[in-house]
N, CA, C and O atoms as a Maestro MAE file, in Angstrom:
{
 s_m_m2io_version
 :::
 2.0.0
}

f_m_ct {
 s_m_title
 :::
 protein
 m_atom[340] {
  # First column is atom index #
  i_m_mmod_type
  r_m_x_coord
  r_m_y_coord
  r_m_z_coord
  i_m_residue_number
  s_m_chain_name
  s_m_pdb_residue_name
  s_m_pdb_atom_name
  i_m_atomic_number
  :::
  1 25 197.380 128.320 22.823 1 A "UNK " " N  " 7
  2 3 197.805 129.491 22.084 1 A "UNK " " CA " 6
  3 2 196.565 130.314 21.743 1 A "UNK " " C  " 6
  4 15 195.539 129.705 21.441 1 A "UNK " " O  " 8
  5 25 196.580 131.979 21.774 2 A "UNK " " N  " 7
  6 3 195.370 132.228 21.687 2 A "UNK " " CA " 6
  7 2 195.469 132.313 20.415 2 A "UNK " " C  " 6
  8 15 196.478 132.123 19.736 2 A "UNK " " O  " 8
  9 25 193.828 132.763 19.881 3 A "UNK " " N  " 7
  10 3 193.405 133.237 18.515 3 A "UNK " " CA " 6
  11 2 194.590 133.897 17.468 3 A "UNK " " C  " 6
  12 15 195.268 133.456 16.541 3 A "UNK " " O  " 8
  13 25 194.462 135.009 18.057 4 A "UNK " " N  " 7
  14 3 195.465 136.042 17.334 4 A "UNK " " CA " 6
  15 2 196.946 135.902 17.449 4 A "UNK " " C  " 6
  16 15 197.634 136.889 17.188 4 A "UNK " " O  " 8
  17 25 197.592 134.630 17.862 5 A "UNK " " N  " 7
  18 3 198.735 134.133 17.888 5 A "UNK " " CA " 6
  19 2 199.041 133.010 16.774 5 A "UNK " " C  " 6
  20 15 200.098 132.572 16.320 5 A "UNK " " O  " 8
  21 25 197.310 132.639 16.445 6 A "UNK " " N  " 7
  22 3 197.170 131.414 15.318 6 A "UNK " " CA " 6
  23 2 197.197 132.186 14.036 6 A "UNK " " C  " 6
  24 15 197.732 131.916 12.961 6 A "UNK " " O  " 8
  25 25 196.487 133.212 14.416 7 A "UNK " " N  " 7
  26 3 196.725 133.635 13.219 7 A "UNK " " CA " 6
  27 2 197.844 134.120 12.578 7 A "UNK " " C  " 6
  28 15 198.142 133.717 11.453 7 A "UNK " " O  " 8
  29 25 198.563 135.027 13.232 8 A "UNK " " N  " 7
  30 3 199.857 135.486 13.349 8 A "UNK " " CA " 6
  31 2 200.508 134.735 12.768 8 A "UNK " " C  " 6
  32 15 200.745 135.078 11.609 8 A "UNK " " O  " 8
  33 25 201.138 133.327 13.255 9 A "UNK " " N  " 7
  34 3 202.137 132.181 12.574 9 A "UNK " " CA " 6
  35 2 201.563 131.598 11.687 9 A "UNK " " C  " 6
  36 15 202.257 130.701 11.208 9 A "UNK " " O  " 8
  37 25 200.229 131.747 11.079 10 A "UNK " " N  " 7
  38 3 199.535 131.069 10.028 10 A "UNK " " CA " 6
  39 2 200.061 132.398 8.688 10 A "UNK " " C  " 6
  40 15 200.298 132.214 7.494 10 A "UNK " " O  " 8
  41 25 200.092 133.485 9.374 11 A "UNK " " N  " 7
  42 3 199.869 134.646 8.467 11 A "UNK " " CA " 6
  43 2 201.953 134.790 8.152 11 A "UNK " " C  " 6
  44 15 202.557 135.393 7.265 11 A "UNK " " O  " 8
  45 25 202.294 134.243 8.908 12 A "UNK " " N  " 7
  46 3 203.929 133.967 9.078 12 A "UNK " " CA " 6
  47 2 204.031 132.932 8.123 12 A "UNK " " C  " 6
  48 15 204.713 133.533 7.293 12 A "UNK " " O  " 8
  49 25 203.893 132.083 7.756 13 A "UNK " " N  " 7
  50 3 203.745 130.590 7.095 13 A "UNK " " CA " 6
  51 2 203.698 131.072 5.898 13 A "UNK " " C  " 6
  52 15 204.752 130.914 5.281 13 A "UNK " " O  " 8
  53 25 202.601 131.773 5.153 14 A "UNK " " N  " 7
  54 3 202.267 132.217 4.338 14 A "UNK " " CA " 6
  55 2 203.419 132.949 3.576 14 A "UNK " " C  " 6
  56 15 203.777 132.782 2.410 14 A "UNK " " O  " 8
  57 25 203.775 133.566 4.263 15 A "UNK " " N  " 7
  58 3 205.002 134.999 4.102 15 A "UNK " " CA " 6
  59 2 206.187 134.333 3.618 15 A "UNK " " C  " 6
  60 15 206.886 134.678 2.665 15 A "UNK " " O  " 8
  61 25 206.417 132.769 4.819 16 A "UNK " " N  " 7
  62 3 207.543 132.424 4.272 16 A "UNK " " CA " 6
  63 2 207.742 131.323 2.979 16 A "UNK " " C  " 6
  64 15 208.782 130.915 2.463 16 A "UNK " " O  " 8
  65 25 206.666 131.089 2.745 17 A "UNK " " N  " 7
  66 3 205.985 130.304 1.730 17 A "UNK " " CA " 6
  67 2 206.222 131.259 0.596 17 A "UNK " " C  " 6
  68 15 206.876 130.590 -0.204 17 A "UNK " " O  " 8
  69 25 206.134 131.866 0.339 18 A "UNK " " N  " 7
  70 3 205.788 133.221 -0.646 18 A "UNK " " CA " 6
  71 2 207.511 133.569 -1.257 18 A "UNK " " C  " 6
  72 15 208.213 133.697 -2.260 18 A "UNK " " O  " 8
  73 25 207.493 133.582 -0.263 19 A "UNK " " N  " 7
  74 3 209.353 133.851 -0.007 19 A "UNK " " CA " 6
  75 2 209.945 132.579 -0.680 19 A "UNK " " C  " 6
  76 15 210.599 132.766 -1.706 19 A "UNK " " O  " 8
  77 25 209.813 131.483 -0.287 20 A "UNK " " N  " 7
  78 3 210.754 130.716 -1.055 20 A "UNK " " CA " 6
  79 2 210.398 130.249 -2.306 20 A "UNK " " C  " 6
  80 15 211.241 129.894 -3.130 20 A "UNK " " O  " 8
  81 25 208.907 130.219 -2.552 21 A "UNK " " N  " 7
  82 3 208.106 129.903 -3.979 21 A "UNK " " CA " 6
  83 2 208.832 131.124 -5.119 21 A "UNK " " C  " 6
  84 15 208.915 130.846 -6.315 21 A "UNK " " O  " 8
  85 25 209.214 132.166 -4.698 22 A "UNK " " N  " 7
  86 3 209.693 133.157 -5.400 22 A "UNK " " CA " 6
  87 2 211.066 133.124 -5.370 22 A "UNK " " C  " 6
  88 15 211.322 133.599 -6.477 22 A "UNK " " O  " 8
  89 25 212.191 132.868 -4.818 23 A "UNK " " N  " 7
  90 3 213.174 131.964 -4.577 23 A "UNK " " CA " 6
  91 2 213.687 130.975 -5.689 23 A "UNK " " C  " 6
  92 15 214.657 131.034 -6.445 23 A "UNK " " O  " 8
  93 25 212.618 129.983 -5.508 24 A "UNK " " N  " 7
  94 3 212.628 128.615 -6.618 24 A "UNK " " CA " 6
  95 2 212.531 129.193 -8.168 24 A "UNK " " C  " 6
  96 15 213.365 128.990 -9.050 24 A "UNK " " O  " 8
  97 25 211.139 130.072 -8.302 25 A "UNK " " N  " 7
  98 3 211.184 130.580 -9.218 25 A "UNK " " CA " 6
  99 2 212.074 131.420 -9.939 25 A "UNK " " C  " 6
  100 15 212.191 131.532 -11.159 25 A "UNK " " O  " 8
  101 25 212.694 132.005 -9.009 26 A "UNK " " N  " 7
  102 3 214.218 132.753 -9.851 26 A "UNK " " CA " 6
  103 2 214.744 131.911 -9.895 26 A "UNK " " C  " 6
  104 15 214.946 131.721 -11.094 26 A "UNK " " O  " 8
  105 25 215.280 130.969 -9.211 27 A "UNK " " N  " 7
  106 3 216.186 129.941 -9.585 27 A "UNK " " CA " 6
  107 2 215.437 128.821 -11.215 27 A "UNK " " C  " 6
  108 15 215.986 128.772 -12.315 27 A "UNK " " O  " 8
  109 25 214.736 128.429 -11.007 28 A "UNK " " N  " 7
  110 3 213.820 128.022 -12.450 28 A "UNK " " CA " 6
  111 2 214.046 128.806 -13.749 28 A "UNK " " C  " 6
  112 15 213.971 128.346 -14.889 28 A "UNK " " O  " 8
  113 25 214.272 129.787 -13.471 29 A "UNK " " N  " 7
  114 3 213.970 130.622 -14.714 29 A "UNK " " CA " 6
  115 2 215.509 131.305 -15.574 29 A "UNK " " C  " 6
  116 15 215.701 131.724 -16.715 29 A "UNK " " O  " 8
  117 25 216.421 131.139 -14.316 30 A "UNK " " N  " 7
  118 3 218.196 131.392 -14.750 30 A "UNK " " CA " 6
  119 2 218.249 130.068 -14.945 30 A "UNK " " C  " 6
  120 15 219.159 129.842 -15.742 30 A "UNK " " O  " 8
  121 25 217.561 128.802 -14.506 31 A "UNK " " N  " 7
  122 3 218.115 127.289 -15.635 31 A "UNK " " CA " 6
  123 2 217.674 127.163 -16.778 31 A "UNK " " C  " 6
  124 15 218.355 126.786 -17.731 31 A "UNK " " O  " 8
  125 25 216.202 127.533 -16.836 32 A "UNK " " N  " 7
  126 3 215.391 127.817 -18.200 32 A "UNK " " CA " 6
  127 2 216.330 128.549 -19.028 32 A "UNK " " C  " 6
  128 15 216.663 128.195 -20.158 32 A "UNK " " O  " 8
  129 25 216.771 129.650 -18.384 33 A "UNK " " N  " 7
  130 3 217.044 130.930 -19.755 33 A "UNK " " CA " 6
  131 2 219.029 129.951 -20.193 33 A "UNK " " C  " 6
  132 15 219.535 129.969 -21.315 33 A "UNK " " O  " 8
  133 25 219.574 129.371 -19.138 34 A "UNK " " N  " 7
  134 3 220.775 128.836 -19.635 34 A "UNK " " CA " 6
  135 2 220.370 127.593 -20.761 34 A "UNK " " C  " 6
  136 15 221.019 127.415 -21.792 34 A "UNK " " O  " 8
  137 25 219.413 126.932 -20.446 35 A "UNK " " N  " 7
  138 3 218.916 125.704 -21.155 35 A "UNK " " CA " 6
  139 2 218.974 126.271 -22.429 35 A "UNK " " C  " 6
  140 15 219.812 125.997 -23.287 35 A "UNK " " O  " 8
  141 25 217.645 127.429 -22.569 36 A "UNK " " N  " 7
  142 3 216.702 127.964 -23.566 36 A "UNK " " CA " 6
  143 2 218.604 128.518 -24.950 36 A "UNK " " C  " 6
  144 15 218.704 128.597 -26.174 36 A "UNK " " O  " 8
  145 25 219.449 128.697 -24.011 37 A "UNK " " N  " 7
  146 3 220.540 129.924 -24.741 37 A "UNK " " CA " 6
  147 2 221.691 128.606 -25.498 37 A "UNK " " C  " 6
  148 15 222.389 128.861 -26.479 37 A "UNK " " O  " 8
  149 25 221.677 127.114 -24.744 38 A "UNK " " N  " 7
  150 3 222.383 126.123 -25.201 38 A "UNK " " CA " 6
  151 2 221.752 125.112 -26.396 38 A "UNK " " C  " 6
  152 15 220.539 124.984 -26.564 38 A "UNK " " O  " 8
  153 25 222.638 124.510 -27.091 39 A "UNK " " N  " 7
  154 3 222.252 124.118 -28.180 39 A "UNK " " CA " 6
  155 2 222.718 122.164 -28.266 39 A "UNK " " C  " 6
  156 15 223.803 121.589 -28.356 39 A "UNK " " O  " 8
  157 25 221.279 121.662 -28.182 40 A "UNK " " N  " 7
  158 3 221.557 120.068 -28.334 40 A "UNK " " CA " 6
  159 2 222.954 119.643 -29.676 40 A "UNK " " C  " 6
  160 15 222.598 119.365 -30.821 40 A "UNK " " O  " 8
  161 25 223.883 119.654 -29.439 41 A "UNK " " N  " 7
  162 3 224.840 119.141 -30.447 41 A "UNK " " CA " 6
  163 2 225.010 117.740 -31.114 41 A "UNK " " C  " 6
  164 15 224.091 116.978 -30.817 41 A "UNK " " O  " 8
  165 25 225.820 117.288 -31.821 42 A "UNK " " N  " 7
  166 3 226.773 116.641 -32.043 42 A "UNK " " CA " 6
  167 2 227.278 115.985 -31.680 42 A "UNK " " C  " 6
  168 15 227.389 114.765 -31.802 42 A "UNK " " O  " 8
  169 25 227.866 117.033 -30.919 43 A "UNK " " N  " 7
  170 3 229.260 116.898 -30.237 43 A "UNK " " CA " 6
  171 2 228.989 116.421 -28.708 43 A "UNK " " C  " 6
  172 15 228.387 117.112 -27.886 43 A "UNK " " O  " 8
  173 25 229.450 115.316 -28.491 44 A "UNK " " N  " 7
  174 3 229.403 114.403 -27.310 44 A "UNK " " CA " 6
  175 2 229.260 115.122 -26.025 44 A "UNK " " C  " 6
  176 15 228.499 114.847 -25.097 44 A "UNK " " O  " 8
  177 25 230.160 116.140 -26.124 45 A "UNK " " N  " 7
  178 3 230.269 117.267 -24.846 45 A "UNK " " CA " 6
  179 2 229.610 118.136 -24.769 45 A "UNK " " C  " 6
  180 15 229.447 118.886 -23.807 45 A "UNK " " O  " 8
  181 25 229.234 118.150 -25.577 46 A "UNK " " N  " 7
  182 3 227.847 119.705 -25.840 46 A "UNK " " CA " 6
  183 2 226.655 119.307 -25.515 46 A "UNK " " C  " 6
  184 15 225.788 120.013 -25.000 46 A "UNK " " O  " 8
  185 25 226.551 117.978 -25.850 47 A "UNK " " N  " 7
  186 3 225.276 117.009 -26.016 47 A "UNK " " CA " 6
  187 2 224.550 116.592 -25.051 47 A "UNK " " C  " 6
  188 15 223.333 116.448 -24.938 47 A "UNK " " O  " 8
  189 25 225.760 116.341 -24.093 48 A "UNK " " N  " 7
  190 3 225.860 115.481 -22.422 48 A "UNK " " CA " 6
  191 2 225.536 117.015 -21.560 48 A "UNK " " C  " 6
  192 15 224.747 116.940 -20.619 48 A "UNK " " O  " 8
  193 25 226.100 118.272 -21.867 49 A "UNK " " N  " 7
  194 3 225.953 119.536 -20.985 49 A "UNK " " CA " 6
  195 2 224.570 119.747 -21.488 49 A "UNK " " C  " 6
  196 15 223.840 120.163 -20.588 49 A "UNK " " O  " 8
  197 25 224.030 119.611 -22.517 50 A "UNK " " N  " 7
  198 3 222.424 120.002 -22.513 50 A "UNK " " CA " 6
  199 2 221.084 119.404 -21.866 50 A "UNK " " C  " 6
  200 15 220.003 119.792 -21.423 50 A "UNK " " O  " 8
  201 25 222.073 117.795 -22.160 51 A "UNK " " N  " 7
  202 3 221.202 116.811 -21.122 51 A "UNK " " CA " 6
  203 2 221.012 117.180 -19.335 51 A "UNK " " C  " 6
  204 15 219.986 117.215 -18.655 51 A "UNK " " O  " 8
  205 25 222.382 117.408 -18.977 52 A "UNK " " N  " 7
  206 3 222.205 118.287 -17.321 52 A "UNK " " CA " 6
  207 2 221.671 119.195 -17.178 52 A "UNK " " C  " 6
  208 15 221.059 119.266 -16.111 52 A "UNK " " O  " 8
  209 25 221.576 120.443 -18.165 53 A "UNK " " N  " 7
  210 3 220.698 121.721 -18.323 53 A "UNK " " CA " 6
  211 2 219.308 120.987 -18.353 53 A "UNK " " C  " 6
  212 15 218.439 121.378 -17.575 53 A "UNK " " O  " 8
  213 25 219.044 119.909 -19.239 54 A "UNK " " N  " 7
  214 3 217.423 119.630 -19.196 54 A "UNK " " CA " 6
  215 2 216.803 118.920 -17.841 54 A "UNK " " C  " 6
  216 15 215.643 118.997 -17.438 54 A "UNK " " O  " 8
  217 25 218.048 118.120 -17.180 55 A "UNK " " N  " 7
  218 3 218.016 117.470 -16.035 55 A "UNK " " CA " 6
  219 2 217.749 118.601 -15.117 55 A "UNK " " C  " 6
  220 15 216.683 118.515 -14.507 55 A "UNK " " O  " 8
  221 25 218.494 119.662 -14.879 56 A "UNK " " N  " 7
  222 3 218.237 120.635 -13.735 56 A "UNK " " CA " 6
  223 2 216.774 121.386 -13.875 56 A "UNK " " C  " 6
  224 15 216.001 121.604 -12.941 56 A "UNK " " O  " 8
  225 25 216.576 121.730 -15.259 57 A "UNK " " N  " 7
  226 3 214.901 122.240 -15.232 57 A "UNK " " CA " 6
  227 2 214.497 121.353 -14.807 57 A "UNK " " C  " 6
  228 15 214.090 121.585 -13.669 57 A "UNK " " O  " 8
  229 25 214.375 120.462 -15.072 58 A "UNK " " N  " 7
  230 3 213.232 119.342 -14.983 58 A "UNK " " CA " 6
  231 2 213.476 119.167 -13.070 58 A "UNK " " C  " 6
  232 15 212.502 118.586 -12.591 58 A "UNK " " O  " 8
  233 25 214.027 119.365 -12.515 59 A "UNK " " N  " 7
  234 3 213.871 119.199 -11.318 59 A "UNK " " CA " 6
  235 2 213.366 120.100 -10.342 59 A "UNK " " C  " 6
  236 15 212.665 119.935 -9.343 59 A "UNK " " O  " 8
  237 25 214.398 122.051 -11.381 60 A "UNK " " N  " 7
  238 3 213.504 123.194 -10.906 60 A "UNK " " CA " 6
  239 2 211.857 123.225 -10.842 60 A "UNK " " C  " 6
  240 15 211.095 123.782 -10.051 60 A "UNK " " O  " 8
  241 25 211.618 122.393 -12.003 61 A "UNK " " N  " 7
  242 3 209.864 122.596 -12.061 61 A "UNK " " CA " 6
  243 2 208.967 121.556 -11.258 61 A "UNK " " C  " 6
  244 15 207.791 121.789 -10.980 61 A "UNK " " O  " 8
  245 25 209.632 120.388 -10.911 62 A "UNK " " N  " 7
  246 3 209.244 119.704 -9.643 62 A "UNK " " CA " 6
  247 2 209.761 120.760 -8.497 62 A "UNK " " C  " 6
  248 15 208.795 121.397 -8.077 62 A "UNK " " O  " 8
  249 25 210.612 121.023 -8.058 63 A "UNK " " N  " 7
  250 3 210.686 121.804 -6.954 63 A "UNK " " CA " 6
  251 2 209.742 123.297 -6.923 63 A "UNK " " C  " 6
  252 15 209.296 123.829 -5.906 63 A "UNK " " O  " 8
  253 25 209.567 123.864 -8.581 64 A "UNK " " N  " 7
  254 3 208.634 124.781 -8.297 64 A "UNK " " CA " 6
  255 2 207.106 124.319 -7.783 64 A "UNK " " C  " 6
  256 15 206.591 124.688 -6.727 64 A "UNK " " O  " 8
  257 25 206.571 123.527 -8.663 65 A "UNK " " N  " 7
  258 3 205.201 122.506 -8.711 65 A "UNK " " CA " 6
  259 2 205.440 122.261 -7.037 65 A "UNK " " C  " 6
  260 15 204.375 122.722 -6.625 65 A "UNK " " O  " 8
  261 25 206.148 121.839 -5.872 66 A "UNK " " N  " 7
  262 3 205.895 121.914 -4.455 66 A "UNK " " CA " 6
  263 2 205.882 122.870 -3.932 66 A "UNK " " C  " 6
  264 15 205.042 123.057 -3.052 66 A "UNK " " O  " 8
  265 25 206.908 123.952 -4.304 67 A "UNK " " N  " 7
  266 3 206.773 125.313 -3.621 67 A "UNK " " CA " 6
  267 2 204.889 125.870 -3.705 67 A "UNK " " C  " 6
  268 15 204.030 126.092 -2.851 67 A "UNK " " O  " 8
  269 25 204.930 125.910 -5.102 68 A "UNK " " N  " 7
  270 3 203.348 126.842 -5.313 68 A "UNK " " CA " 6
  271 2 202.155 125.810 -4.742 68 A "UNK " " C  " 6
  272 15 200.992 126.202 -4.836 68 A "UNK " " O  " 8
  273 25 202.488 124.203 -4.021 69 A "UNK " " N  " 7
  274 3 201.465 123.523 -3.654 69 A "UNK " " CA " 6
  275 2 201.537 124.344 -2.303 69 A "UNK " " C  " 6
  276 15 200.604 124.990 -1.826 69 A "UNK " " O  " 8
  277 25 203.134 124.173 -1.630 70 A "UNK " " N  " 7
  278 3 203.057 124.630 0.068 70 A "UNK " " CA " 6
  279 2 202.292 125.847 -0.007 70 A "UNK " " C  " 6
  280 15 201.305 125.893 0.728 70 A "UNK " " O  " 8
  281 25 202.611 127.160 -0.968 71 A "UNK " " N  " 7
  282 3 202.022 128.324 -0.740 71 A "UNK " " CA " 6
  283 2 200.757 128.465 -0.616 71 A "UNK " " C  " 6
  284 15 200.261 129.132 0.292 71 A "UNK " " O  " 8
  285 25 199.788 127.593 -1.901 72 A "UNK " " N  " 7
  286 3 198.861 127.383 -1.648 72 A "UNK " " CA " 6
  287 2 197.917 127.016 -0.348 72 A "UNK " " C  " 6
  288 15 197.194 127.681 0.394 72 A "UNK " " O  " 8
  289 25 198.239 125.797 -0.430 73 A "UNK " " N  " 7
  290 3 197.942 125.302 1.157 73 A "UNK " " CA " 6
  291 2 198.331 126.648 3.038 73 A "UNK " " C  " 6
  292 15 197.918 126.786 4.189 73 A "UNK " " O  " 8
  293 25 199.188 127.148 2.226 74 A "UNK " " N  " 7
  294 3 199.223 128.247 3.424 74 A "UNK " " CA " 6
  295 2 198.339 129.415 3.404 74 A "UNK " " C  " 6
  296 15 197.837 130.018 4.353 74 A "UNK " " O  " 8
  297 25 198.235 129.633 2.054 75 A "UNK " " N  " 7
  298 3 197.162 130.944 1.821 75 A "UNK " " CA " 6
  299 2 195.484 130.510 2.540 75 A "UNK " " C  " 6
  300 15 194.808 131.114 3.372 75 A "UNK " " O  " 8
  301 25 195.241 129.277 1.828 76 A "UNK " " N  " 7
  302 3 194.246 128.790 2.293 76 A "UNK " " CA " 6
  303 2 194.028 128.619 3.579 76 A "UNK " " C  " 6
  304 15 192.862 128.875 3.881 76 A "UNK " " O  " 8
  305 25 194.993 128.135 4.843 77 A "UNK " " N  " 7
  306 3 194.684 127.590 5.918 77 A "UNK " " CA " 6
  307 2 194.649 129.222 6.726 77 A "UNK " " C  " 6
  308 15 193.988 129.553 7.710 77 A "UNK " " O  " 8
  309 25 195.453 129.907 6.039 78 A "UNK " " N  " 7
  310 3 195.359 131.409 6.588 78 A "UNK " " CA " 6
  311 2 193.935 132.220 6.178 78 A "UNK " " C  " 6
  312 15 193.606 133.126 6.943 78 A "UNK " " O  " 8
  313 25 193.140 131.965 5.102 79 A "UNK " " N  " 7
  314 3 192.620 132.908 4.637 79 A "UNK " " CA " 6
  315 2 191.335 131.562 5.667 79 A "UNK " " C  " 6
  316 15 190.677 132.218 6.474 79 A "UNK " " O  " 8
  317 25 191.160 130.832 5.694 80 A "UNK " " N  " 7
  318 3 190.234 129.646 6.861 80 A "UNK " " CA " 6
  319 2 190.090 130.811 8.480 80 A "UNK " " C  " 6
  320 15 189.235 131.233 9.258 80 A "UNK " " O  " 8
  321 25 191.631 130.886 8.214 81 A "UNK " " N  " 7
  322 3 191.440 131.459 9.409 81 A "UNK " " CA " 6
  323 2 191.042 132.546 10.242 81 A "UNK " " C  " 6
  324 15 190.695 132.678 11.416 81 A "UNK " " O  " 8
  325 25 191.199 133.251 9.289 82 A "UNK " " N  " 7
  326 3 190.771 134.957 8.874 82 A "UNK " " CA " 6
  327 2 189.329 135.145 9.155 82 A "UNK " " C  " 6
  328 15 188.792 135.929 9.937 82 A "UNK " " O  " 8
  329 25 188.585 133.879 8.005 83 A "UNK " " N  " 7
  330 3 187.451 133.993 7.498 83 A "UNK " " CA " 6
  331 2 186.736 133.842 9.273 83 A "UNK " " C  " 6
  332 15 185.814 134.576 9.629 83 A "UNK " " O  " 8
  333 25 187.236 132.990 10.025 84 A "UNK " " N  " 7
  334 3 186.519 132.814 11.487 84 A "UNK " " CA " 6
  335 2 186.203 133.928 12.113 84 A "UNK " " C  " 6
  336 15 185.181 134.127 12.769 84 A "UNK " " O  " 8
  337 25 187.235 134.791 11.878 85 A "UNK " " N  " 7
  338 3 186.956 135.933 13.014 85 A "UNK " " CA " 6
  339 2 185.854 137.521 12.841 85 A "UNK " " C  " 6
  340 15 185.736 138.297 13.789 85 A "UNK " " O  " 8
  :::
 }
 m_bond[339] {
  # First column is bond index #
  i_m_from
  i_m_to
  i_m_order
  :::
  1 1 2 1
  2 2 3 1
  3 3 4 2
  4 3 5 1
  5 5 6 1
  6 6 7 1
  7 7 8 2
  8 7 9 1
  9 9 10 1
  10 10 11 1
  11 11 12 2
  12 11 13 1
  13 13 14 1
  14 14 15 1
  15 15 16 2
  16 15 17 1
  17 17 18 1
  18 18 19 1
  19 19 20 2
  20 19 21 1
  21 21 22 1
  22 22 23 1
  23 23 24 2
  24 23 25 1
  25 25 26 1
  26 26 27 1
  27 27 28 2
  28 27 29 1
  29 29 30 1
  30 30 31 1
  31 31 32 2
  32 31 33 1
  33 33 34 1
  34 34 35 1
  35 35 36 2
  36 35 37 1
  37 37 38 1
  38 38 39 1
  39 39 40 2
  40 39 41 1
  41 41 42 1
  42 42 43 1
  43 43 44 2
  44 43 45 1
  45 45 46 1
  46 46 47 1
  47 47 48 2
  48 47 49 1
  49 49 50 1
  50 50 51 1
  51 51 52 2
  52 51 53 1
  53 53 54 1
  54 54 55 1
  55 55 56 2
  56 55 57 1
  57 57 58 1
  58 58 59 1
  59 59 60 2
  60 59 61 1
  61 61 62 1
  62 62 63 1
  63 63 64 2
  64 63 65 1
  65 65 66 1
  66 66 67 1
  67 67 68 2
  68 67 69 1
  69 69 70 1
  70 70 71 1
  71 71 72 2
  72 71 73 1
  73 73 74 1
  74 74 75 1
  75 75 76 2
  76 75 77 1
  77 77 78 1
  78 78 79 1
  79 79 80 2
  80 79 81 1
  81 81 82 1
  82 82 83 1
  83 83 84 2
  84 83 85 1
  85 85 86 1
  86 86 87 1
  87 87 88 2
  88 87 89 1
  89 89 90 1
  90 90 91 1
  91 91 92 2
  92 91 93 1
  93 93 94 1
  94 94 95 1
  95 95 96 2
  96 95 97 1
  97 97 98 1
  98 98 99 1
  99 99 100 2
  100 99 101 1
  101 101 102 1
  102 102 103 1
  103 103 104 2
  104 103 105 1
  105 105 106 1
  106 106 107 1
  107 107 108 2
  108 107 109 1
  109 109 110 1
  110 110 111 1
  111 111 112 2
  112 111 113 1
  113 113 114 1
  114 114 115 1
  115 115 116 2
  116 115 117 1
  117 117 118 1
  118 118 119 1
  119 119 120 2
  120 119 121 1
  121 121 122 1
  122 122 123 1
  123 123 124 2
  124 123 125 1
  125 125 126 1
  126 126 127 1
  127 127 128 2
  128 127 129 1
  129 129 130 1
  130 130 131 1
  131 131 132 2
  132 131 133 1
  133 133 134 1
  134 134 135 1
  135 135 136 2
  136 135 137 1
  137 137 138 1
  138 138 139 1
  139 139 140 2
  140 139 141 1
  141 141 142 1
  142 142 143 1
  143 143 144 2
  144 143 145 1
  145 145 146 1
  146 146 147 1
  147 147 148 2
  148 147 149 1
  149 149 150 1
  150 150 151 1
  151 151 152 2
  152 151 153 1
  153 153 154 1
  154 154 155 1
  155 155 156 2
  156 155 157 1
  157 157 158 1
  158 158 159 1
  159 159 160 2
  160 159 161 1
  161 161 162 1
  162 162 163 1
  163 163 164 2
  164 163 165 1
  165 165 166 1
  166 166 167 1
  167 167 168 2
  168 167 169 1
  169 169 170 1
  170 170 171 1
  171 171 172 2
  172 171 173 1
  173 173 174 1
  174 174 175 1
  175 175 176 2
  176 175 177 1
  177 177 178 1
  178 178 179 1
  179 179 180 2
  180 179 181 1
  181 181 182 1
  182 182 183 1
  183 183 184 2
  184 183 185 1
  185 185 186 1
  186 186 187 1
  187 187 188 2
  188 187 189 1
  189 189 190 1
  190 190 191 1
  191 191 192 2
  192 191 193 1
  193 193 194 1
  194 194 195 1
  195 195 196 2
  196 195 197 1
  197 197 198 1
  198 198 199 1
  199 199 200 2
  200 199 201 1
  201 201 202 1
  202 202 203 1
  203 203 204 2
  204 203 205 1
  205 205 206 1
  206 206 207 1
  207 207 208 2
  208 207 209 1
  209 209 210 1
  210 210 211 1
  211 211 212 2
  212 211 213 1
  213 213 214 1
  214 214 215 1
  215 215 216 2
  216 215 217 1
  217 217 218 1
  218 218 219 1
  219 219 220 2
  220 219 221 1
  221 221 222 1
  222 222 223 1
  223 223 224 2
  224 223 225 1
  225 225 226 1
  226 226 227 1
  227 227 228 2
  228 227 229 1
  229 229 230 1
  230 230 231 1
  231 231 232 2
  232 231 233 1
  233 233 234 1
  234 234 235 1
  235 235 236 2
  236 235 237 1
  237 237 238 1
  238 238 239 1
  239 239 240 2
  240 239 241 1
  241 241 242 1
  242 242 243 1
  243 243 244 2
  244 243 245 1
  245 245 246 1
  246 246 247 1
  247 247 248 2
  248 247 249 1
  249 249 250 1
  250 250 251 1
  251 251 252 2
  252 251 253 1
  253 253 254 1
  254 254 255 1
  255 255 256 2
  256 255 257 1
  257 257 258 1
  258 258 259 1
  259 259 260 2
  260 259 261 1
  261 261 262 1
  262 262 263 1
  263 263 264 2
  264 263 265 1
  265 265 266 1
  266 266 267 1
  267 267 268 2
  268 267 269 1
  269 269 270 1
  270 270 271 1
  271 271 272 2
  272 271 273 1
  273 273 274 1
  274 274 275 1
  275 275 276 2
  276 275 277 1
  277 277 278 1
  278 278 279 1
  279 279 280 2
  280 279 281 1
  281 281 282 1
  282 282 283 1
  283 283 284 2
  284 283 285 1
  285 285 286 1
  286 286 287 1
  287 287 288 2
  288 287 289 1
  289 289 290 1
  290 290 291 1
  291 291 292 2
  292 291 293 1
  293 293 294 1
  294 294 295 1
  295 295 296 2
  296 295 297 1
  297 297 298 1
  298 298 299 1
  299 299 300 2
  300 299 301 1
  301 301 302 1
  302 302 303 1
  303 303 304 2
  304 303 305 1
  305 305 306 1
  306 306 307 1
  307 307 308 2
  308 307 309 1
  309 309 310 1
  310 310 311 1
  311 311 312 2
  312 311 313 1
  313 313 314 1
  314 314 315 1
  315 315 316 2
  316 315 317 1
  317 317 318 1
  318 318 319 1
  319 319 320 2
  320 319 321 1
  321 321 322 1
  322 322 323 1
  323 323 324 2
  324 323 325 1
  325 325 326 1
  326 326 327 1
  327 327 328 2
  328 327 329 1
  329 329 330 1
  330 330 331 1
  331 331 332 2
  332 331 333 1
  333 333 334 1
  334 334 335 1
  335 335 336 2
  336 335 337 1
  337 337 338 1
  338 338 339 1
  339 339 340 2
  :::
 }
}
């Protein structure tokens, strides 16, 4: 593959990296703001729905914490690559 084809799908990688890190993050932030708007109760049923609200952040922010590692790692292997030419 030549040069400017590596770069190209490196500079593609990046893009789509970017794309879904921003993705996750909207999704993170409509569980946050439902979490942030519900109230730990009492009440058995209220109690148990706040626990799944805390369960789903808590998984958005592992899934964010990989997104912003992949992006990373793409910016870098792109901006490596850049830097060669």
């Amino acid at each position: 593959m030549a040069e400017e084809d590596i770069v190209y799908q490196a500079k593609m990688k990046v893009e789509r990296a970017q794309r879904h890190y921003h993705s996750v993050l909207g999704r993170y932030n409509d569980l946050k703001a439902k979490l942030d708007g519900s109230e730990d109760s009492s009440d058995p049923a209220t109690h148990m729905a706040h626990g799944f609200k805390e369960m789903n952040v808590s998984d958005a922010e592992a899934d964010l914490r990989e997104a912003r590692d992949e992006m990373n790692a793409a910016q870098m292997e792109y901006a490596k690559l850049i830097k060669r030419d």
